[in-house]
N, C-alpha and C positions, 0 to 999 in steps of 0.2 A: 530317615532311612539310610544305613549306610550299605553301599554296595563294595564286598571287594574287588579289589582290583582297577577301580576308576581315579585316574590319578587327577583330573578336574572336573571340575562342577562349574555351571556357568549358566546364569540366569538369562536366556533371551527373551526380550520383549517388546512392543513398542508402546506399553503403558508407563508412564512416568512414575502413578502409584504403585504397580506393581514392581518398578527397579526402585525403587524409593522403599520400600516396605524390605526388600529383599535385601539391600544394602544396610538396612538398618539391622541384620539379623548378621550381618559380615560376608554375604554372600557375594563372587563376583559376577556384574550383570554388564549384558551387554545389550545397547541399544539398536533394532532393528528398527527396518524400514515399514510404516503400514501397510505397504503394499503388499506386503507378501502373505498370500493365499491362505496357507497352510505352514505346520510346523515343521514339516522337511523346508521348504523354501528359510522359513526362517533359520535352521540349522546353517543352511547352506551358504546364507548370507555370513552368517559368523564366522563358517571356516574360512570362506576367502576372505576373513580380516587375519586372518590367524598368522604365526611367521612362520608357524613349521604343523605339518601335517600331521595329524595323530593318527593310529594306525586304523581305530575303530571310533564311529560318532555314535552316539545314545539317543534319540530323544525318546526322552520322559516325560508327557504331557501333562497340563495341568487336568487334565478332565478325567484322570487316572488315579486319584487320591487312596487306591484301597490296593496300589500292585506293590505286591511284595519285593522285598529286594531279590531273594532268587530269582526270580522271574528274568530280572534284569543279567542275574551272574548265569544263569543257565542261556539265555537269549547269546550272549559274548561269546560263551563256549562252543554253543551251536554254529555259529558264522567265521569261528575261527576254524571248528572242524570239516568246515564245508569252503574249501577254495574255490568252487566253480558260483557259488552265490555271492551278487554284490546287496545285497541285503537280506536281515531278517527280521522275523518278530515273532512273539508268540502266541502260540494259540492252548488252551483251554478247552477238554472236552466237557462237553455240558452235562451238567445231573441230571436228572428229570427235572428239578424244579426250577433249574435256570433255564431250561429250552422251554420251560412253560410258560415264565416270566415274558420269554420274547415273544412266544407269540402271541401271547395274552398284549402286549404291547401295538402288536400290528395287526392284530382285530380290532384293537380301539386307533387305532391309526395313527400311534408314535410309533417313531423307531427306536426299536431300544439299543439294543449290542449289535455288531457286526458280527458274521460268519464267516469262515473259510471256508475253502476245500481246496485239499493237494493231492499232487499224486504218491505214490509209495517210496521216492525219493524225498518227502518233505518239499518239492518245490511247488508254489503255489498253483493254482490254477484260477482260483477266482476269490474273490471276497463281495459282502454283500450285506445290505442292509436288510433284505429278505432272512427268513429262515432256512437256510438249504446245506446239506440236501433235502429234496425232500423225504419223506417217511411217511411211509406207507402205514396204515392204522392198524393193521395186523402184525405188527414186529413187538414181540412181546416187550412190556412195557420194562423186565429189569432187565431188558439186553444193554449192550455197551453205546450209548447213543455215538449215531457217527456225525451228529451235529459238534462242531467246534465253535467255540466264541472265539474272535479277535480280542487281544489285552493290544491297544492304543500305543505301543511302543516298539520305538524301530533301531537296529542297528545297521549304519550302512561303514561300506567300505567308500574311503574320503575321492576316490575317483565317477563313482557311484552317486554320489553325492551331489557334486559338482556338475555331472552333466542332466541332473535333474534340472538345476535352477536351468537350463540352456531348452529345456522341453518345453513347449505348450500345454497347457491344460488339455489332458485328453476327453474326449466325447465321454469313456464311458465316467470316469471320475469326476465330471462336473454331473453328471447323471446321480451317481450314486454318492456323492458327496464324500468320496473315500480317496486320498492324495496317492496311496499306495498303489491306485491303477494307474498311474501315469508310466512307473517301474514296468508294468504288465504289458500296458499298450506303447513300447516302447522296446518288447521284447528284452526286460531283463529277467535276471534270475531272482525271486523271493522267496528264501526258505523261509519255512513254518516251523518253529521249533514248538515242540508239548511240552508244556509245562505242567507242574502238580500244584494242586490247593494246599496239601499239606492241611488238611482241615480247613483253612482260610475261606471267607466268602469272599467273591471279585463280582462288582458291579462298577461302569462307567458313569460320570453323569451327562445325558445326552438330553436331557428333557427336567425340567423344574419339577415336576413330579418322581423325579431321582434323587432330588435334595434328600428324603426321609429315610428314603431306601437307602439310600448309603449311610447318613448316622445310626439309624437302629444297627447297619451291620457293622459300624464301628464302636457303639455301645457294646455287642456281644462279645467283641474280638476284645475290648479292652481299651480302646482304641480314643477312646471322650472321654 
């Protein structure tokens, strides 16, 4: 995936095979500490190795194999147009057949995708491993679903960043297994930028029974 406008790429990890497999590809990796939680902590470890501050941090996770590179150049754009947010990410409004997938997922009791909701400023309000909002079974079915999926990818601002790693793990995001509510329960700003499929299908892998569902939809796309 080449995304414009990112002038390094930088493999974090604390797997030896995975910096070992990534450096055998030319990539630059850097070794993180196990400790660290989640892949904001792991970013954050990295910048404070760093000797000079870059203006915007990316992470692009591994469990996100099917995010388009806009995604990521529309994400950049959004958090540079919005000075009052120390981070973003984006979100994805669902078709019918992806808000179906989810909760076809959480009747069988996996979790599949995460959810937003913001307000009409794009700043978050909440994220969740539930389906929400909720929907009312009367809202005709080709209305515009105001279910949004979360796409796994964050841009923060490097001060933002940094006093993440200084945070505790908050009640609700050890609850909901989501790092982004620590920014929330800590009173920062998380813009939600919208993203387009552009035809593309976006699924995460959160569950071993997502292995198929993302090769079929990367046979379709071209993608295998």
């Amino acid at each position: 995936m080449a995304v414009a406008g990112a002038d390094r790429v930088i493999v974090a990890t604390d797997d030896s095979r995975i910096a070992d497999h990534a450096a055998g590809f030319g990539a630059e990796v850097a070794m993180t500490s196990p400790d660290c939680r989640n892949g904001t902590e792991r970013c954050a470890e990295v910048l404070a190795q760093l000797p000079e501050r870059p203006e915007i941090v990316v992470n692009l996770q591994g469990d996100a194999p099917l995010t388009p590179a806009w995604f990521v150049e529309d994400l950049v754009a959004g958090l540079r147009a919005a000075p009052q947010a120390e981070v973003a990410t984006p979100v994805l409004r669902c078709s019918g057949a992806m808000r179906a997938d989810l909760l076809a997922d959480r009747a069988a009791g996996r979790v599949g995708g995460t959810t937003a909701v913001f307000g009409t400023d794009g700043t978050a309000l909440y994220f969740s491993k539930e389906v929400i909002p909720f929907v009312p079974h009367d809202v005709a079915p080709d209305a515009p679903s105001p279910v949004f999926h979360h796409v796994g990818v964050y841009a923060y601002r490097p001060d933002a960043l940094a006093a993440y790693a200084t945070w505790p793990e908050g009640t609700l995001e050890r609850l909901e297994g989501l790092e982004q509510l620590r920014f929330l329960e800590h009173g920062g700003r998380v813009l939600c930028v919208e993203v387009q499929a552009r035809g593309r299908e976006f699924w995460e892998l959160n569950n071993p029974a997502d292995v198929p569902k993302v090769e079929s939809m990367m046979r379709r796309m071209g993608m295998a």
